[in-house]
C-alpha positions in Angstrom: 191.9 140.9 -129.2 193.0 143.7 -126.8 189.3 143.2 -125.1 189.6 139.7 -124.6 193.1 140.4 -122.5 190.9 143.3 -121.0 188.3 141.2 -119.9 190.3 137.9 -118.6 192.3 140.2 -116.4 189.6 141.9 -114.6 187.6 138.7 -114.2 190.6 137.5 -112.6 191.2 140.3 -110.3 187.4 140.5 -109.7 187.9 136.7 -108.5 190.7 137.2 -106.3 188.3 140.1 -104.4 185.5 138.1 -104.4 187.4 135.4 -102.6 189.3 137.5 -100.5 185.9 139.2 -99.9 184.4 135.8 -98.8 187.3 134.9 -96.8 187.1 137.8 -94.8 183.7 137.2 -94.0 184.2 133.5 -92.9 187.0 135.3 -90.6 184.5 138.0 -89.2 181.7 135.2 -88.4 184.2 132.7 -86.5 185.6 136.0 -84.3 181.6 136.8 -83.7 180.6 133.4 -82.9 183.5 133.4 -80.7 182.5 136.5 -78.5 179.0 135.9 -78.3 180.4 132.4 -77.0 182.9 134.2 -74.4 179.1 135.8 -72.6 178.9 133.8 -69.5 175.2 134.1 -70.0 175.3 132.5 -73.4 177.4 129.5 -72.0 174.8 128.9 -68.6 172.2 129.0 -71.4 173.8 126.6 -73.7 174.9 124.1 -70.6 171.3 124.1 -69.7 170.7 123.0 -73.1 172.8 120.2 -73.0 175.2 121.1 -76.3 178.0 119.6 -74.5 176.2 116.5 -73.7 175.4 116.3 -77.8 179.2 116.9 -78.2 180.3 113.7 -76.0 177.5 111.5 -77.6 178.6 112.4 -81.2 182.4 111.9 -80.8 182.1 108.1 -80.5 180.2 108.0 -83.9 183.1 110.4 -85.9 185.8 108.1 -84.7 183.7 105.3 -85.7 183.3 106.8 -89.6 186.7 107.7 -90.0 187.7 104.1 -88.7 185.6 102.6 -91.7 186.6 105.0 -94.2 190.5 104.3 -93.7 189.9 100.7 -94.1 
């Protein structure tokens, strides 16, 4: 009995560290994405791409889904 109250504990706590564990890592990719981002050569790259052009061309079809969903 005492193992089961053993066991459930430190699954729970091993939980709570995995999570917190994951969370930290979704925190450390957004703050990467958002230096490499900051490089000036990395935006004249991505503008001669045309990402923001994407961006505008999508944004009409979102607002268009989440119209027909709320009806």
């Amino acid at each position: 009995m005492t193992t089961d109250i053993a066991e459930s504990t430190s699954n729970g706590l091993g939980s709570d560290k995995e999570t917190l564990y994951m969370l930290g890592g979704v925190a450390l990719i957004v703050f990467g994405t958002g230096l490499v981002l900051s490089s000036p050569f990395i935006r004249r790259y991505l503008s001669q791409l045309g990402v923001g052009n994407l961006a505008q061309t999508v944004i009409p079809d979102v607002e268009r889904y989440f119209k027909l969903r709320a009806m």
